[in-house]
N, C-alpha and C positions, 0 to 999 in steps of 0.2 A: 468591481467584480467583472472578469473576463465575459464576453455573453457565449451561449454557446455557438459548437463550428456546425456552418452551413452542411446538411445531408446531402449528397448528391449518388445518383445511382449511375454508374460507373457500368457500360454492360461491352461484352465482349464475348467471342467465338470462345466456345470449350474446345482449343485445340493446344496442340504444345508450342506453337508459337504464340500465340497468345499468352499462354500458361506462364510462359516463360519470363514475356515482358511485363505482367501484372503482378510475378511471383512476390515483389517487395513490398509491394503495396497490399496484395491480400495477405502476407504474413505478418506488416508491422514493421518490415525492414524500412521503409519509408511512409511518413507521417506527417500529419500538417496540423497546428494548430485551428488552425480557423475549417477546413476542409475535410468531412469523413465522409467515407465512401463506403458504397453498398456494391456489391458487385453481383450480376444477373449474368447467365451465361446462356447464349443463346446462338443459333446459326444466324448465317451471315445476311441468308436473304430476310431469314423473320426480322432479323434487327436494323435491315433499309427501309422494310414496311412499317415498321415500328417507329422509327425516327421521320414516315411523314406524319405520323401525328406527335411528334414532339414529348416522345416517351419517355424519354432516358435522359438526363442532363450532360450526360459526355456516352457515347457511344462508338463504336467501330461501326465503319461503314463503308461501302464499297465506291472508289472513284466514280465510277457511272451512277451512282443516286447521289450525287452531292448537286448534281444544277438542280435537283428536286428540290432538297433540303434548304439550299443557300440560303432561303428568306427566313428560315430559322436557326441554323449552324451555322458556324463558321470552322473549318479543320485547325486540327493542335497542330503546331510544328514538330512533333514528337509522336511517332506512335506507325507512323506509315510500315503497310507492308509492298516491297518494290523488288520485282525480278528483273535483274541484271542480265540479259541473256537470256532467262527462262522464264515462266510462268504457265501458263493452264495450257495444258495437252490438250488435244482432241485426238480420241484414240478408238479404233476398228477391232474388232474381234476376227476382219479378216482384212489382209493388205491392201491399202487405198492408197491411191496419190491425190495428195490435196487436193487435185483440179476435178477428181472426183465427187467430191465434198457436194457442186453443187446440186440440189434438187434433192438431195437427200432430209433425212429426218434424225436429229440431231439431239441429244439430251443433253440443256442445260441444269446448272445450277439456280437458277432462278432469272427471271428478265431483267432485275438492277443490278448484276453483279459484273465484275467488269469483264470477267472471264466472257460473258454473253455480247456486251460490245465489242471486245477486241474480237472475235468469232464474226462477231457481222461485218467490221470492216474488213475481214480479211478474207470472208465469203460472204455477200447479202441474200444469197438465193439458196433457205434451207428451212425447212420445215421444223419449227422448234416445239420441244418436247422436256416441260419441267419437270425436273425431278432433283429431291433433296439433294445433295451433294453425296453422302455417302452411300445412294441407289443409283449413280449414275454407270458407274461396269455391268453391275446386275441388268441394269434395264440393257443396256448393249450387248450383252451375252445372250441375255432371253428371245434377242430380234426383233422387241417391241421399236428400236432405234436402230437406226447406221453407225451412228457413234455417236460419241460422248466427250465433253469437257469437262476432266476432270481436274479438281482443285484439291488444294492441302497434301495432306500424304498421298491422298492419292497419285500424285505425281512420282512416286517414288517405288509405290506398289502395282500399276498398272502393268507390269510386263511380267510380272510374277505369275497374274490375275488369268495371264495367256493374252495380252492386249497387244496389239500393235499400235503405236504412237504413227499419226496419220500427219500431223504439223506440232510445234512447240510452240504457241503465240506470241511469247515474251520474245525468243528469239529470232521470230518475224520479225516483231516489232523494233528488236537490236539491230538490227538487215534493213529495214526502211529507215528509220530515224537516227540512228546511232544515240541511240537516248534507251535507259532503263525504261520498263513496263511499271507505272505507279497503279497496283494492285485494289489495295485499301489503305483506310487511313482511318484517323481518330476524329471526333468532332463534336462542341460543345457549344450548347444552346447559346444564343446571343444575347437571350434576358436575363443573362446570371449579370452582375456585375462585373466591372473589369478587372476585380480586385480576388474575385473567385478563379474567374479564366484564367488568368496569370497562374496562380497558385495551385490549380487543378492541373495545367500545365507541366509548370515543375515537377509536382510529382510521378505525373507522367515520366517524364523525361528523366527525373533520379531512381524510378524502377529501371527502367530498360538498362542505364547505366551503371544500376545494381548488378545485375542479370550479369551483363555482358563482364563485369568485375570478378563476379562470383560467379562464374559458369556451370562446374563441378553440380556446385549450391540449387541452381536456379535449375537445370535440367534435371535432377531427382527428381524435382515440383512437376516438372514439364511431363514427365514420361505419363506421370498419375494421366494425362490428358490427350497421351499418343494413339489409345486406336490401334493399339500390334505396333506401334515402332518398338524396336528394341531402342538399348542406348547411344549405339553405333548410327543408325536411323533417326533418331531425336536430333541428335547433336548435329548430323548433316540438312535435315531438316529445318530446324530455328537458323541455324548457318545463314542460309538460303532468304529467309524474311526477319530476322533481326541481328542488326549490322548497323553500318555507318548511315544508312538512307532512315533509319530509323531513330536511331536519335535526334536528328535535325530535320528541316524542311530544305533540302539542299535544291539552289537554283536548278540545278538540272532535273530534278523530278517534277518541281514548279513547272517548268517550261515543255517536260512531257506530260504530263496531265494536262494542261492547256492546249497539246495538240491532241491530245487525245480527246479530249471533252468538244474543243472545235470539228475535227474530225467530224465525231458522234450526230453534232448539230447538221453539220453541212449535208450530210448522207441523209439526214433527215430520220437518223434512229434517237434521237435525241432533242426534246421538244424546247429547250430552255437555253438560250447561250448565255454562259456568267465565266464570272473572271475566279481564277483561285484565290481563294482569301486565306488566310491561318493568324492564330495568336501566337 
């Protein structure tokens, strides 16, 4: 008699890129024998807080909380979200030039997110101001803040909002390194066996592969999860973080998350130097 398959709680951002890449796996399109999963949805920063205490057995989490985690994560090779040129705005409700940025008072998405490190290496001198990710316009509208990094669709809606886009980080980060911004990623406990890791892996990696096969398919799913995207907005949306960086752990994201996490240490926003590890 077969024994039964290990439970594992599977947690991830309710956003439409995420929506998108889990679509096979929360429907059944992708399945494991040995492997069933629970899926918890939650924002990005709860779920960095969350994985220091080793909450979740595979979770999403932001490249800036991984030298936290290391001693109990390790990142999937599957799942990464990576902008290519773009990534988290910092945006003014009235016109700024970056170099204005310093000294001011800035609403981030949370202090492990990576939106909030690439922000300080690209200005260290600003008075920071947490706010959930989809209060960060409001709180910069209101003039409790200067501006604000916004993340997810807000990257897409911010000018709609009346915002003016102050710098794009991703492609700063394009402009110094010639290397993608590796955003988030996926990452699973290191005391599951090798034999789960692998296999939670896979599935991983044959959702997104679903997804990106059955696009039409998987963006229905996804919109449930947009937030006012239309389908037009969805589809350019997931675009933008589920792609080829996401199916694989491609040397060059390895090798910008390593400057970036080095970076992070050296400047001293970052208490922990570790090497990227993945399954």
């Amino acid at each position: 008699m077969s024994s039964a398959p290990c439970t594992i709680d599977i947690a991830h951002s309710p956003d439409a890129d995420d929506a998108f890449m889990f679509y096979a796996l929360a429907t059944g399109r992708v399945s494991s024998p040995t492997v069933k999963f629970e899926h918890v949805l939650k924002d990005i920063q709860t779920l960095n807080t969350a994985a220091l205490e080793s909450r979740y057995g595979m979770t999403a989490v932001s490249y800036h909380a991984y030298p936290y985690l290391a001693d109990r994560y390790v990142l999937t090779s599957a799942g990464s979200s990576v902008g290519d040129g773009y990534g988290p705005v910092v945006v003014s409700s009235r016109k700024l030039d970056h170099t204005q940025l310093k000294g001011k008072t800035i609403a981030v998405p949370g202090e492990l997110t990576t939106a909030y490190l690439a922000l300080r290496l690209f200005e260290p001198d600003f008075t920071v101001k947490v706010k959930p990710f989809d209060e960060i316009i409001e709180t910069v509208v209101s003039g409790e803040a200067d501006a604000g990094v916004v993340i997810h669709e807000g990257q897409l809606f911010y000018a709609a909002a009346g915002m003016h886009k102050v710098v794009d980080l991703g492609a700063w980060w394009k402009e110094c390194h010639d290397l993608p911004l590796p955003l988030g990623a996926n990452a699973i406990l290191r005391n599951l066996s090798s034999e789960i890791q692998h296999e939670s892996c896979r599935c991983l990696s044959e959702s997104i592969q679903y997804a990106l096969d059955h696009r039409e398919e998987a963006l229905q799913y996804a919109l449930g999860f947009g937030r006012g995207l239309d389908a037009k907005l969805a589809d350019r949306f997931v675009g933008m973080y589920v792609n080829h960086f996401t199916t694989e752990m491609r040397p060059e994201v390895v090798e910008s998350a390593q400057i970036l996490l080095d970076s992070g240490y050296e400047a001293g926003i970052i208490s922990k130097r570790i090497q990227i590890e993945f399954v």
